[in-house]
C-alpha positions as CSV (number, residue, x, y, z in Angstrom):
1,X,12.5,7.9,-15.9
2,X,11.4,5.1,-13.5
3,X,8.0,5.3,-11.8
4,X,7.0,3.7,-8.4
5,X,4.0,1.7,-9.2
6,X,2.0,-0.4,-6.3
7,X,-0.2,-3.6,-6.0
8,X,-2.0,-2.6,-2.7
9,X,-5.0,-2.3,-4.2
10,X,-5.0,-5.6,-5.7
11,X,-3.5,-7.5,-3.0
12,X,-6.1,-5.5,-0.4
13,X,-8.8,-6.6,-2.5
14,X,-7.8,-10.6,-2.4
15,X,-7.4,-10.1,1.2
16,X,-10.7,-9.1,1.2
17,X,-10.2,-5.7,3.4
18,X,-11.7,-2.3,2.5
19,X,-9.2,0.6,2.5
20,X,-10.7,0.9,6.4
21,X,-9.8,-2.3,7.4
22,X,-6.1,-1.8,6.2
23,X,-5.8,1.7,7.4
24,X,-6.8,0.4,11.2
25,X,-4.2,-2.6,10.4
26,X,-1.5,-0.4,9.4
27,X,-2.2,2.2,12.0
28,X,-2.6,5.1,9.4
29,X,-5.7,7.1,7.8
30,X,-8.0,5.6,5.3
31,X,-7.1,8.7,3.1
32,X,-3.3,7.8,2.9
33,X,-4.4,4.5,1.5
34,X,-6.5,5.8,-0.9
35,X,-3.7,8.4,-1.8
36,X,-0.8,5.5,-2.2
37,X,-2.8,3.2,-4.3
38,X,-4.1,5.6,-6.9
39,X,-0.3,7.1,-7.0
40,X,-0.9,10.7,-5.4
41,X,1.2,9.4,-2.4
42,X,4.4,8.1,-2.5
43,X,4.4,6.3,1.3
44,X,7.4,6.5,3.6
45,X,9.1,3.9,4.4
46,X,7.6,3.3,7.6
47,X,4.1,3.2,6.2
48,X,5.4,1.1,3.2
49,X,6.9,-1.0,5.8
50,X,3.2,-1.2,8.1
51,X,1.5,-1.9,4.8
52,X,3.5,-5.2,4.3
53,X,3.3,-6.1,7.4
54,X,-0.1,-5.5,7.7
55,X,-1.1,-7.5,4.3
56,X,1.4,-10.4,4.9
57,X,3.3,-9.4,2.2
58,X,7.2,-8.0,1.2
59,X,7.6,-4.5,0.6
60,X,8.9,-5.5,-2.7
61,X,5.5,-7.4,-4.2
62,X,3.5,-4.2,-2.7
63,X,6.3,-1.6,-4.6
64,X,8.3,-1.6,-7.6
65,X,9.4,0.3,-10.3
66,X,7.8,0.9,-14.3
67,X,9.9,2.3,-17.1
């Protein structure tokens, strides 16, 4: 069965932002970032959306799926 993976943490970390930083960006709470990039969190698709947006980046480089 498929499995959502996610490069926020990577791409957050090239941008140079703490998980702070992106939260305020993305107008959600520092814990929800922390929850979606170790994989406790799936995000909705408004916050996946926000993230994107908020990192310059498609939803599709932030999300994808592992067999």
């Amino acid at each position: 069965m498929p499995k959502l993976r996610n490069r926020v943490k990577d791409i957050r970390i090239k941008k140079n932002l703490n998980q702070s930083a992106l939260a305020k960006r993305a107008g959600t709470a520092q814990q929800t970032i922390s929850d979606i990039e170790t994989g406790r969190r799936v995000p909705s698709v408004i916050t996946a959306l926000l993230l994107a947006q908020a990192l310059g980046e498609s939803v599709e480089t932030l999300f994808f799926w592992e067999e």
